[in-house]
N, C-alpha and C positions, 0 to 999 in steps of 0.2 A: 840466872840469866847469863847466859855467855855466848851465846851466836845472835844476832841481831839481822834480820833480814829485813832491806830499806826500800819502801815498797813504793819510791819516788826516781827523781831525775835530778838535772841543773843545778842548781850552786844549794838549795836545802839539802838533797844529797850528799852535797860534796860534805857539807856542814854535820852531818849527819856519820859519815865516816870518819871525822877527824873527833868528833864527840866519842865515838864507840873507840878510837885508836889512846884516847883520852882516860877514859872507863875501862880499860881492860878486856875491852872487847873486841870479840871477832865482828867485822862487817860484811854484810853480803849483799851486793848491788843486782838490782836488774838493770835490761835494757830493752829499749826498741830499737829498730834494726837501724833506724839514723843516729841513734845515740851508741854501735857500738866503740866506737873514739873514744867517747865524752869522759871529761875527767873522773867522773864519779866513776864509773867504771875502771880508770886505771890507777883510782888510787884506794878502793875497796879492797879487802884482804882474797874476795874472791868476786864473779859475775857471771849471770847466768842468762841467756838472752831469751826475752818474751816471744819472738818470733810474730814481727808484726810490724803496720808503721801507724798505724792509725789510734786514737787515744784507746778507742772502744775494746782494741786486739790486743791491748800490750799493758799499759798501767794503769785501766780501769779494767782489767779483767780478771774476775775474781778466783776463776776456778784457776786458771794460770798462776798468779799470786801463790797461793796455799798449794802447790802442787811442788814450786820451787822450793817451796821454807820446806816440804816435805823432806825432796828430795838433798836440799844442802844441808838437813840437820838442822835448822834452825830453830832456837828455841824463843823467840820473841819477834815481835813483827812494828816495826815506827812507817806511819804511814805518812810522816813528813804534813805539809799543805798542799792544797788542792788535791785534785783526782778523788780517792777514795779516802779521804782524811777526815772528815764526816760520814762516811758512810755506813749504818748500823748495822747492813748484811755482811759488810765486809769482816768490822769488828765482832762479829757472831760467828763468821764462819773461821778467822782467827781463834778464837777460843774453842767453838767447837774443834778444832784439829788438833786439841794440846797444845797452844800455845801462848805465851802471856802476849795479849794486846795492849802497844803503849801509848794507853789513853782512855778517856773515860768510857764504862762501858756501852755496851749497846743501844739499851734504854735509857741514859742518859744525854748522849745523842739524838735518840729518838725525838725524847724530849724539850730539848734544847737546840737538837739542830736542825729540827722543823719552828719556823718562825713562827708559827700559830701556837704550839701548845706554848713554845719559849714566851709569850704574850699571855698566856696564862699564868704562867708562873710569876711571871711579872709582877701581874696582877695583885694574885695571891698576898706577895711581902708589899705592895705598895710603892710600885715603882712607879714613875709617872711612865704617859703611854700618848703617844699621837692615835687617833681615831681610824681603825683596821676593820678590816671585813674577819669575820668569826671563822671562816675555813678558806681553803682556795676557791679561786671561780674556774669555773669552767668553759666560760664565752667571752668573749666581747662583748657583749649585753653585760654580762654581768658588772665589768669594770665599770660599763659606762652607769648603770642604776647607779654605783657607788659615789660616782663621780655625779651624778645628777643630784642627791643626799645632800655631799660633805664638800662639792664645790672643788674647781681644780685649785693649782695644780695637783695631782697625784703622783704616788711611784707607786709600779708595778713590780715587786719580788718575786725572786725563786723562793720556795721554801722551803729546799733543799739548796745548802751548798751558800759560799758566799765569793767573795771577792769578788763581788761587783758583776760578776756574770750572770745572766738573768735579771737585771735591775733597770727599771727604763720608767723615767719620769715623763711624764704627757701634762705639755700646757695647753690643746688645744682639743677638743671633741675628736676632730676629725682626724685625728694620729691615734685614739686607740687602738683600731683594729689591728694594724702592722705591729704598734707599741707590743698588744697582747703578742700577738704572732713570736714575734721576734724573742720576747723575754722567753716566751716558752722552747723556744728552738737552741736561744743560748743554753736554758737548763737542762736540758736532756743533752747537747753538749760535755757540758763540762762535769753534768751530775750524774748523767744517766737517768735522771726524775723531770718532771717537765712541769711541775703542780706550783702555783704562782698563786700571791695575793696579794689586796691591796691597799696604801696605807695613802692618807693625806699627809702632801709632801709640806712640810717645812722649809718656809724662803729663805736660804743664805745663811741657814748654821755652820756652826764648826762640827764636824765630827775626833771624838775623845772618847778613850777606850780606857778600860783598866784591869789590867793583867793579874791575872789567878793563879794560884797553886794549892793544890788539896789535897790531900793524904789519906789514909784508908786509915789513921791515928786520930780523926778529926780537929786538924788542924786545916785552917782554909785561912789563906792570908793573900792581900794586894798587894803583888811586886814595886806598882809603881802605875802610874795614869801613861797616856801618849795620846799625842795629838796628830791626828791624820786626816785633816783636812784640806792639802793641799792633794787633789784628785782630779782626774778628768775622764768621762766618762762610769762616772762610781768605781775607777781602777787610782790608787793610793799610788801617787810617784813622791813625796815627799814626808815622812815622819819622825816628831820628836818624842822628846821624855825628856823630864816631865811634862805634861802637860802646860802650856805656859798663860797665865794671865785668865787665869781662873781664883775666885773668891776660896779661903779657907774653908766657908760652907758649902760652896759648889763640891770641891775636891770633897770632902767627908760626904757627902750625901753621893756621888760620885762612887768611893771604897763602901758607904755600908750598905748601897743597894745594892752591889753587884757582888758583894759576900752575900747577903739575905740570899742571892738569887740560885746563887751555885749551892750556896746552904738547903735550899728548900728541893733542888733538884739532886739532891746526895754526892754531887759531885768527886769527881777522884781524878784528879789529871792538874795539864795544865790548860787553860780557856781564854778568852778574852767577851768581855761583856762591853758593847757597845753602845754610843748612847750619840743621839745629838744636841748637841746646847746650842739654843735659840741668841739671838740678837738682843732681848732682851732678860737674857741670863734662862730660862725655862731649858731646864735640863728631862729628855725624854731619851727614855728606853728604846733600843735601836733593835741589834738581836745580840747573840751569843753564840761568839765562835768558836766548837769544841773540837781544837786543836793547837798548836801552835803556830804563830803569826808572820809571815812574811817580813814583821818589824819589829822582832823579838830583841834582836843586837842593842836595840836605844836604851829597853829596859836592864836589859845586862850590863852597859856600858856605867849606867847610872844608879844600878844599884847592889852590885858585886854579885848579883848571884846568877848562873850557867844554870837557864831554863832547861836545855834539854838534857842536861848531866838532873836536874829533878826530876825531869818525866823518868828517867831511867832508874833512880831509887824511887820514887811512887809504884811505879811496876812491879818495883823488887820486894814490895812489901816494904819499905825502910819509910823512917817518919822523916820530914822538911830538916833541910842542917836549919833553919828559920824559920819561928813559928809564929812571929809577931812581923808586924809588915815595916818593912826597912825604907826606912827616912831618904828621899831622894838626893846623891850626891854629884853635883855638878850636873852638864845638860848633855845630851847627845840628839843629833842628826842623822837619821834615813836617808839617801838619794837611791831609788831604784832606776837603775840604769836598763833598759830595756831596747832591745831593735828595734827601733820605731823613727821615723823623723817627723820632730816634731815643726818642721818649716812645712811640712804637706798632712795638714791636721793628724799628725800622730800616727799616720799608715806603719804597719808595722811592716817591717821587712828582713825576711831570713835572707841569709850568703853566709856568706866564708866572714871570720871574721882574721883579717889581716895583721896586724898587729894590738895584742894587749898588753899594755903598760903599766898599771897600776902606780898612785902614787905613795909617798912613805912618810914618815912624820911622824910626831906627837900626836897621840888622839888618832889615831888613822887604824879601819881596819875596813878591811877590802872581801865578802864573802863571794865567790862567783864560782859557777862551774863551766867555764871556760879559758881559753889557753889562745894564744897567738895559734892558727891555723885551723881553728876549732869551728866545726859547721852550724849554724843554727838552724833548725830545721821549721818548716813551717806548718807543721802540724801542732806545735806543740804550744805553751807560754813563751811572751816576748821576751821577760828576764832573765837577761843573762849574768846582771852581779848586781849587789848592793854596795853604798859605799858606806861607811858608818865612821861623823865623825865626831869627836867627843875634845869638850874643854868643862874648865869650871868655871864659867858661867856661859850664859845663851851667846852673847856679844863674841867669845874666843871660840865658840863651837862655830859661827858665822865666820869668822874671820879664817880661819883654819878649812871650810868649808871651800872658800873662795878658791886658796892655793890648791886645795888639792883637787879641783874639780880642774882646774888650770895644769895641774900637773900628770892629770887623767889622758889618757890615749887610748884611743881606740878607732882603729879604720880599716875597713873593705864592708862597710855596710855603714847607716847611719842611725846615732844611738839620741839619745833624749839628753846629755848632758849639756846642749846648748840652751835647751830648756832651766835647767837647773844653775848653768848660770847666771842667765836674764833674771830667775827670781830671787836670787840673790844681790840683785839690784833694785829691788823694791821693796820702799817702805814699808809698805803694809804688810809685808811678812816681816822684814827685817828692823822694825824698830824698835826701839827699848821700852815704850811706853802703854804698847794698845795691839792688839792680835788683828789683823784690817781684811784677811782671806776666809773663806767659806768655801762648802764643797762646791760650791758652782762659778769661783772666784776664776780659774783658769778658762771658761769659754762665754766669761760674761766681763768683768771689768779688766779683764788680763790679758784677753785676745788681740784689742789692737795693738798694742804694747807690744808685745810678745811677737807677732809677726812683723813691727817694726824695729824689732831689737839689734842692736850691734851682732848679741850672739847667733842668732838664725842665721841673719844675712853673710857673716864670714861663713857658716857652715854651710850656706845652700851650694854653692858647687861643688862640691863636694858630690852632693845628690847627684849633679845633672852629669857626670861625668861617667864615659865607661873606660874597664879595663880588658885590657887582654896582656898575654903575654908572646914576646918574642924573641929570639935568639940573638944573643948580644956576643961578638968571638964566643963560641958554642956555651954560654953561661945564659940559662932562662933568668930573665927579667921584665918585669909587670912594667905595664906602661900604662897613665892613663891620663885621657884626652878629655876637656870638654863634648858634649853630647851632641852642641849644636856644631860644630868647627866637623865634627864626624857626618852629620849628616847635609854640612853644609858641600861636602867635600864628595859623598855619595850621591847628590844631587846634581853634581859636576860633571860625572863622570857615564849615569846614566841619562843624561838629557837626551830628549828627541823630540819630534813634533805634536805629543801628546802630552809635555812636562807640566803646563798650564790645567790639562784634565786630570793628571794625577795628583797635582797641589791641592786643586781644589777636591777632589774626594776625599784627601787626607784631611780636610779641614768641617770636614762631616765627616769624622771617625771619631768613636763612642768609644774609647779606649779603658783596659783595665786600671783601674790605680796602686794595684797591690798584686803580690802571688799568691794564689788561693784558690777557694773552690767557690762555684757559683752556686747560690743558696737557692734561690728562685728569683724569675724576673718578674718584676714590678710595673711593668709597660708591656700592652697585648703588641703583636705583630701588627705594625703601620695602626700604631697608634698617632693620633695628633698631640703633642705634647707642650708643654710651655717649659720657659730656661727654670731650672731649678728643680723639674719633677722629678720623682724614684724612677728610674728604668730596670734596675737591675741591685741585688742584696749579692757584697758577697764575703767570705768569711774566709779569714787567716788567722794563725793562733788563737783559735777559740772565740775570737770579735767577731762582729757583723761589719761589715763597711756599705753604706749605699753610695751607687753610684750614680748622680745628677745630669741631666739634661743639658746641658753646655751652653744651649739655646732653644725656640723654638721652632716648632717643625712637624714634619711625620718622623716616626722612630720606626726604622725596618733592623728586626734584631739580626744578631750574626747565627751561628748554626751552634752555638754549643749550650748544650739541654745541662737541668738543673743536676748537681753531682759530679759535673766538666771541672778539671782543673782547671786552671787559667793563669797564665806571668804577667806580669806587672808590663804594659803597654801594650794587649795584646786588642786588638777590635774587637767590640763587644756588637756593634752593628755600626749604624748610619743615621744622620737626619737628614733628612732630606728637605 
């Protein structure tokens, strides 16, 4: 193995090139046409572009992929996470072309990274199991029989593909239909598969994973546990390692189901087997994600060994430098720092991004694949960096957390780290005696908090502010004004005898909230509507957003049909 072809984007890529510069190896990046800047690209030993902007045309395309590693010489293929990083035709047709795939093989995946048979296997070694439908469904009938059976609430999964895309929990009857809709629209999405089932959701667990490495020597050992359950929307913004304020038998029962599990499916890579633990300690089988993790750094930080410097000897035929599972040292912290503001429920937002600052430290290590002037585009995932900070013990990992999230910069868009500061203000993450969050802790006990926090409210104008540039003695310099002072001042300047008719139609405009594409509208034309209904779904980086009723009224839609781009403020229609 000595050309490595990285069949990813964003800061795993960049992470993925400094790995192969690491190992002796040559890297060879792709891109799509908004990533040909991107760092990854300019610090790959070579880059070849997909010719494309959309996921489906560029890094979910298979025949493209193996046509480049053809063409660059490459002799091994790392699919990174997300896009085709699960995917079994992909890892077939990798192999099929001559070339080593770095990950477990295709039937293995099959096995594991469909959530239904991974529930078999499960089974099999005696894992414990929350109550699931035996295949996908195929209707909204279906979901709902299940749910008439086993009682809400439910989640609806992809059963292809994870990280949260395709995931949609339903407390109420009357949300499945969309629920089903929607889980299956994000899956063929992100997965290209659209096939979804369904499990009896779990009130207010923790979600806790534990990290695998497996050898084709039959060594299979647990790196280390992590705890990811600081989420919102089933998307992971906050993870540690080890695991914290879990029983000795939690933890052991924890590492030997999910070696039994990788064991009984042959495993050979690296994986992460997930699980939820209940409120009253009841630990159940979640799925098994076969690839490496978005939250890989914590376990590296805490327990010396460079996951993807393994995946690259498992490849190579070479046995684990570690065969026995290594005792956790000291604690480390995830913050996924992503284009989103989280003062406007998380809306994710591409731009430019203006200055990036990173901060420096003890315990400090910064993965992103981005740069000060670096675009983020809106096609693609919101993450732009992870922060990863590590101390020896949880209380210095917090403490160190704080500074450097304070010492973090980042502006010409708005990012999630005012989020990450606010929870580093609370107890119930942060105390030394008792774990107090759950996956749904961020839009249930966290929310008013959080929109009343010191840290949102210095960051929201920030949001409402635009920029332009102008010439300053001939040197361009950005300027940027509050939003309302700009339109207060546009308001000024066009008045006339009709300013009273114009106000008030802008006060009946159904505006966009995000940049993106309009999925379908959720309200017929001069529909009558009440404040709070769906009018309209629409989708940026791979999420859904709906967009709400403001008030009640008639809803007369604007003119742009399902597949329309749309920028963030743009009329969507009227109520009347």
């Amino acid at each position: 193995m000595k050309r490595i072809l990285i069949a990813n984007r964003g800061e795993i890529a960049v992470r993925l090139v400094r790995a192969c510069r690491d190992a002796g190896l040559a890297s060879i990046a792709v891109y799509a046409d908004a990533d040909a800047d991107a760092l990854h690209v300019q610090l790959a030993d070579e880059a070849w572009a997909l010719d494309g902007t959309a996921g489906e045309t560029t890094y979910l395309a298979i025949d493209k992929l193996i046509a480049i590693a053809r063409r660059a010489a490459a002799d091994a293929v790392h699919p990174g996470y997300g896009f085709l990083s699960e995917n079994a035709d992909f890892a077939r047709a990798v192999v099929e072309a001559g070339l080593i795939w770095i990950g477990p093989s295709a039937e293995t995946i099959e096995a594991l990274g469909n959530k239904l048979t991974a529930r078999e296997i499960a089974t099999r070694v005696g894992a414990p199991l929350a109550p699931g439908t035996d295949g996908p469904v195929d209707t909204p009938e279906a979901v709902r029989d299940f749910a008439d059976e086993h009682g809400l609430p439910i989640i609806i999964k992809a059963a292809h593909g994870g990280g949260g895309r395709g995931m949609k929990i339903v407390h109420k009857a009357a949300d499945i239909e969309d629920a089903f809709a929607s889980a299956v629209r994000e899956s063929e999405a992100a997965f290209g598969r659209g096939e979804c089932f369904v499990e009896r959701f779990l009130d207010r667990p923790r979600h806790v994973e534990a990290q695998i490495l497996a050898d084709t020597h039959g060594h299979i050992i647990v790196v280390g546990t992590r705890d990811c359950s600081l989420q919102r929307r089933n998307q992971k913004l906050v993870e540690e390692a080890p695991a914290p304020f879990l029983s000795d038998e939690q933890r052991q029962r924890i590492h030997d189901s999910a070696r039994a599990i990788c064991g009984e499916a042959g495993y050979v890579g690296a994986g992460t087997v997930e699980y939820l633990v209940a409120p009253d300690g009841l630990i159940s089988f979640l799925e098994v994600n076969t690839r490496l993790q978005v939250e890989h750094p914590v376990t590296e930080a805490t327990s010396g060994i460079d996951l993807v410097a393994e995946q690259f000897r498992i490849a190579d035929g070479q046995a684990l430098t570690v065969t026995e599972d290594p005792p956790p040292h000291g604690h480390a912290l995830e913050f996924r720092l992503n284009a989103e503001d989280p003062a406007r429920g998380f809306l994710p937002f591409p731009g430019t991004i203006e200055r990036f600052e990173p901060p420096t430290g003890a315990g400090i290590r910064v993965d992103t694949g981005v740069r000060s002037g670096a675009i983020v585009p809106d096609a693609f995932d919101s993450l732009i960096a992870k922060l990863i900070v590590a101390g020896d013990t949880r209380a210095q990992a917090l403490q160190r957390a704080r500074a450097a999230l304070d010492e973090f910069v980042i502006t010409g868009l708005p990012t999630v780290i005012p989020f990450h500061k606010a929870v580093l203000r609370e107890p119930a993450f942060t105390a030394d005696d008792r774990f107090g969050v759950h996956t749904h802790w961020i839009e249930t006990d966290f929310s008013e908090r959080l929109a009343a926090s010191d840290e949102l409210a210095a960051a929201a104008p920030e949001a409402d502010r635009r920029r332009f540039t102008i010439d300053l003695d001939g040197k361009a310099v950005q300027l940027g004004l509050p939003a309302a002072l700009l339109n207060a001042l546009g308001t000024a300047q066009t008045a006339t005898a009709d300013t009273h008719a114009s106000d008030e139609a802008d006060d009946n405009a159904v505006t966009a909230t995000l940049s993106g594409t309009l999925v379908q509208w959720q309200a017929d034309d001069g529909a009558d509507v009440a404040e709070g209904d769906a009018l309209a779904v629409l989708e940026a980086m791979k999420m859904e957003t709906t967009i709400s009723a403001p008030r009640a009224g008639t809803f007369e839609r604007g003119d742009q049909q399902a597949g329309d781009a749309v920028a963030n403020g743009d009329v969507l229609g009227r109520i009347g």
